[in-house]
N, C-alpha and C positions, 0 to 999 in steps of 0.2 A: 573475554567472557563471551560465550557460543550466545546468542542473542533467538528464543524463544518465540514465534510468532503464532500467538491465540485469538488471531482478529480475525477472522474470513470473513465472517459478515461485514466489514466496514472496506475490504476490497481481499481479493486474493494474491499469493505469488503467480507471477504468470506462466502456464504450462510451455515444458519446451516445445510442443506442436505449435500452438500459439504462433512462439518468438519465430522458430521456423520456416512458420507460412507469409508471418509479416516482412520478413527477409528477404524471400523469392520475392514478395511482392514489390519491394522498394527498386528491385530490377527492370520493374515494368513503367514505361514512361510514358505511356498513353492517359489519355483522358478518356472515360469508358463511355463518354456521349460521339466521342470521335469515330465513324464508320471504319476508318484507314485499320491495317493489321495492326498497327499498336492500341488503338483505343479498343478492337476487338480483343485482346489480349489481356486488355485491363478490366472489360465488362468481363470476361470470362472468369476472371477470379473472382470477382463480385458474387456473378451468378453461381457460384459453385461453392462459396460460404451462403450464398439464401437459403439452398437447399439443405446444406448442412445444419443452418439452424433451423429452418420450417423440419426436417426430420429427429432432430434431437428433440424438439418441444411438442412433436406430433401434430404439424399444421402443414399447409400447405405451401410451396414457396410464394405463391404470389400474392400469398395473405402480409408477408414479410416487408416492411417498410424500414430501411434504416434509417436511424437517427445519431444527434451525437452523446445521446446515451437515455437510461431511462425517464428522467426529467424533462426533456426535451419530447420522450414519447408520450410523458401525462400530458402535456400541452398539446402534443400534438390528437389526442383525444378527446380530451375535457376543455378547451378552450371552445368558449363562446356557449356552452351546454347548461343546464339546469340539472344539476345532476348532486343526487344527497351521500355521505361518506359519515364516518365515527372518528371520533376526536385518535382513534389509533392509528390510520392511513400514515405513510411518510408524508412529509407537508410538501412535495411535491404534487402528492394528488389530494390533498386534501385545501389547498390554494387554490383550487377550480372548484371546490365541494362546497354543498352549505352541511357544515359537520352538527348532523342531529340525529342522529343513531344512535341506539342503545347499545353500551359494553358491558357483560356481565361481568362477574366475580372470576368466571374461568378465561377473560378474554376473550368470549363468544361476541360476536357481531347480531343484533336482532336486523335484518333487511326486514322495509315492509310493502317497498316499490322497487323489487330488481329492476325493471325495466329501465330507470332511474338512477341506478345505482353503483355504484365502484364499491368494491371492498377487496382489500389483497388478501393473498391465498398462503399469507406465511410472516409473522411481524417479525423484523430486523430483531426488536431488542431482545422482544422472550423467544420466539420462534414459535410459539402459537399458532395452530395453521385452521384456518378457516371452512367451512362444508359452503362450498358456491352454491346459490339456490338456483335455481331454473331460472333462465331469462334474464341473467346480471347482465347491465350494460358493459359491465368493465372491471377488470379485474390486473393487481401490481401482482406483478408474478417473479418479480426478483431474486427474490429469496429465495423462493424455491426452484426456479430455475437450475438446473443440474445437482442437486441435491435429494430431490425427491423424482419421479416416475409422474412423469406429467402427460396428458395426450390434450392438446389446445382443440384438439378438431370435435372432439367428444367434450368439452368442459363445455358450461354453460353459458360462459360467458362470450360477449360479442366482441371483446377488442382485449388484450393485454399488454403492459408493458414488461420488458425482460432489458437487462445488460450485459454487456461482457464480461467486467471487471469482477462480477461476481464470484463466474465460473473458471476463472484461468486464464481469461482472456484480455484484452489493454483497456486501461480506462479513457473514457472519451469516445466509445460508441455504443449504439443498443439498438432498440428496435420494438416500433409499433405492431402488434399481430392482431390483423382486424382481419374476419370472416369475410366470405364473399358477398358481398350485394350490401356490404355495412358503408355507410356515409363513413367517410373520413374528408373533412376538410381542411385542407391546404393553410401551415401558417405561415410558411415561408413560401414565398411566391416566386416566380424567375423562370429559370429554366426549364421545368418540370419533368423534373428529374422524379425516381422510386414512383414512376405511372401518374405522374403530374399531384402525388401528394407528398413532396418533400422537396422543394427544388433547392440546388446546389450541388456542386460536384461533390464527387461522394469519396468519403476516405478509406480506399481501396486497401490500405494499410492496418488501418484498423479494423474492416470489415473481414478482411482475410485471417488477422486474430481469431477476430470472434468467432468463426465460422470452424476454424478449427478446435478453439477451445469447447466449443458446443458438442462437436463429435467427439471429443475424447471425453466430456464430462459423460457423452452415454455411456460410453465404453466402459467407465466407473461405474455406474448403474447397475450396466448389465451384469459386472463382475462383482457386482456385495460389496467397494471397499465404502459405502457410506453406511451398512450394516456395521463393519467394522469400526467406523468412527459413533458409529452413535454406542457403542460397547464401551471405547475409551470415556465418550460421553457420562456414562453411568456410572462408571470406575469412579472418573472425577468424583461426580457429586455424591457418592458412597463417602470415598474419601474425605469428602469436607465433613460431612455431616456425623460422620466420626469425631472431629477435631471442636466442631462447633455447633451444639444442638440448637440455638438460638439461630441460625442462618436459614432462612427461609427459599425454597426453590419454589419460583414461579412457574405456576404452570407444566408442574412435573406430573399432574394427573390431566392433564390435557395431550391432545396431541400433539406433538413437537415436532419441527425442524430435526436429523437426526443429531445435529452436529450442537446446540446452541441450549447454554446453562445460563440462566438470569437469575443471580441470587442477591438476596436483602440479608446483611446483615446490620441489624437495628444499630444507629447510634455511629455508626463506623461510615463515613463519607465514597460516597464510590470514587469522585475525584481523588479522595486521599489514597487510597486502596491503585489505583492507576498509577499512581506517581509512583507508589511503593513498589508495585511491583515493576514497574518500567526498570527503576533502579535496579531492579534484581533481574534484570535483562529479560522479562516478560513481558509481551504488548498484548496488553487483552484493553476493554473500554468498558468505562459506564455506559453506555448508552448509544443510539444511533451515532455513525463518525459525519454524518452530515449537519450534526445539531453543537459540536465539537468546539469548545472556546466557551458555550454557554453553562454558565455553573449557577444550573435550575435543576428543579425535579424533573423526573418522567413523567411528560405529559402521560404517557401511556401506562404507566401503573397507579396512575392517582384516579384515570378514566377505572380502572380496572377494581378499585376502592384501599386504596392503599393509602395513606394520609403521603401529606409532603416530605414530613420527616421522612418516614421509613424509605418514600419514591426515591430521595436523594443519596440512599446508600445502597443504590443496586450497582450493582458488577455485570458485567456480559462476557461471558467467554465464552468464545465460535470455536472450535476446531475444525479440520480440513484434512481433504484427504495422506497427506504428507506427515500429518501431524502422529507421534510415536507416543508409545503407553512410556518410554521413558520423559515424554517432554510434557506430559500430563504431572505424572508424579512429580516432575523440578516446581509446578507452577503448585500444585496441592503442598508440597514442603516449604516453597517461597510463602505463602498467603497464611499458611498455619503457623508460619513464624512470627508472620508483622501480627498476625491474628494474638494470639498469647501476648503481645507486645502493648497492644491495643488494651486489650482487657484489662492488664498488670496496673496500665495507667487509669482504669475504671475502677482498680483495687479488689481486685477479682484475678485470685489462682486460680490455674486452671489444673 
């Protein structure tokens, strides 16, 4: 059975440039702090994905700190800080925040001290994508990292986190993006490595991934295919909403993510809905894959005003740029199956 992959927001496959560059690099046996022709050979592929990614994200490269992935870069911003967030942050940034910000109805974020502030610019679950105010201390930019038309040098914000695995690139690296003249300080101490605000030798490996997975996700940008996926996008949830008028889409009159459906159907378990369609060789998720093994509600649609019930039978499904209007329809035919199935045992033809 050909095995369906609907999850991109919980990590992506990795693009063959990616694997590519990480390849040439496994060639290179220098240490990049090492002056000698090998360590110069090894800084050189380093420094040639910073730039890759400071121009995919529209920063600068020496704004570029890498990490070993975006969690490690909330920490590396928010640690030690006084800084306020909304119970919808991933709890990566929301573990440095004191979370007491208002969520509206549409997944808006009320800021009322940017200065103070983190708020991400795209949530995992729904894809709800946020208007940054002036002056935001910080912003998770994750999510939309390669998915959307981002310029970090023009955003408002003073520091971001981004990662690899997001956009096609290996999981286990990312990267701080703090403006020039912004305090960042040091949690890891030693060598003082990434301009004395990240020390430890740096994994040239996976930084070489992500450097190219960053340029080829512009390449996708520049060329429409996340226009294209956000079309299969809407196919989908045409589709379901044909099959099941009772399914509610989150945040389909807000701005979205192009790629990312969160829908509620009452009464119907998203765990159980996951299992089913796993079975039926589709990997889509309830909910963030970092919250994965916990069978709770969405903290972030109960913030949103959603009771618990309903929060417990949301579904996520991501698409990606790979992803085909025929592997849409398998997963709308799989889910309208178990769906009638569902019902039949609620005693309800459909």
């Amino acid at each position: 059975m050909r095995r369906i992959y609907l999850d991109y927001n919980a990590t992506t496959p990795l693009r063959p440039e990616a694997r590519a560059a990480m390849i040439a690099a496994m060639d290179e046996v220098g240490n990049p702090s090492s002056v000698h022709q090998e360590g110069r050979a090894a800084k050189m592929i380093m420094e040639r994905a910073r730039e890759q990614v400071a121009v995919a994200l529209g920063a600068q490269a020496a704004d570029v700190v890498f990490t070993s992935g975006a969690t490690e870069a909330a920490a590396l911003c928010l640690g030690g800080t006084d800084v306020h967030c909304s119970r919808i942050e991933h709890e990566a940034v929301s573990a440095y925040c004191i979370a007491d910000q208002a969520v509206d109805h549409r997944g808006k974020v009320r800021v009322t001290s940017p200065e103070n502030s983190a708020l991400q610019l795209a949530n995992s679950e729904t894809g709800i994508m946020q208007d940054l105010p002036d002056g935001l201390f910080a912003s998770d930019m994750t999510q939309a990292f390669g998915k959307v038309p981002l310029a970090f040098g023009w955003s408002s914000a003073q520091m971001a986190m981004v990662s690899a695995h997001k956009l096609g690139g290996p999981k286990g690296v990312g990267a701080l993006i703090s403006k020039k003249g912004t305090n960042v300080v040091a949690q890891l101490r030693g060598g003082g490595q990434e301009m004395g605000r990240r020390s430890g030798t740096e994994n040239i490996i996976g930084i070489a991934g992500f450097g190219a997975a960053a340029e080829a996700s512009a390449r996708d940008l520049d060329a429409g295919v996340w226009d294209e996926v956000e079309k299969l996008r809407n196919i989908l949830e045409n589709a379901i909403a044909q099959s099941s008028n009772g399914t509610i889409f989150v945040g389909n009159a807000a701005r979205r993510l192009p790629n990312t459906t969160c829908m509620i159907t009452p009464g119907w378990k998203g765990e159980t809905q996951v299992m089913q369609m796993d079975l039926a060789g589709l990997a889509v998720s309830a909910g963030s894959a970092c919250s994965s093994g916990k069978v709770k509600s969405s903290r972030v649609l109960m913030e949103m005003g959603y009771d618990e019930a309903d929060a417990a039978c949301a579904l996520r499904v991501s698409l990606g740029p790979t992803t085909s209007e025929e592997d849409v329809m398998a997963f709308v035919e799989k889910w309208t199956s178990a769906y009638e199935k569902f019902m039949a045992r609620q005693g309800v033809n459909l």
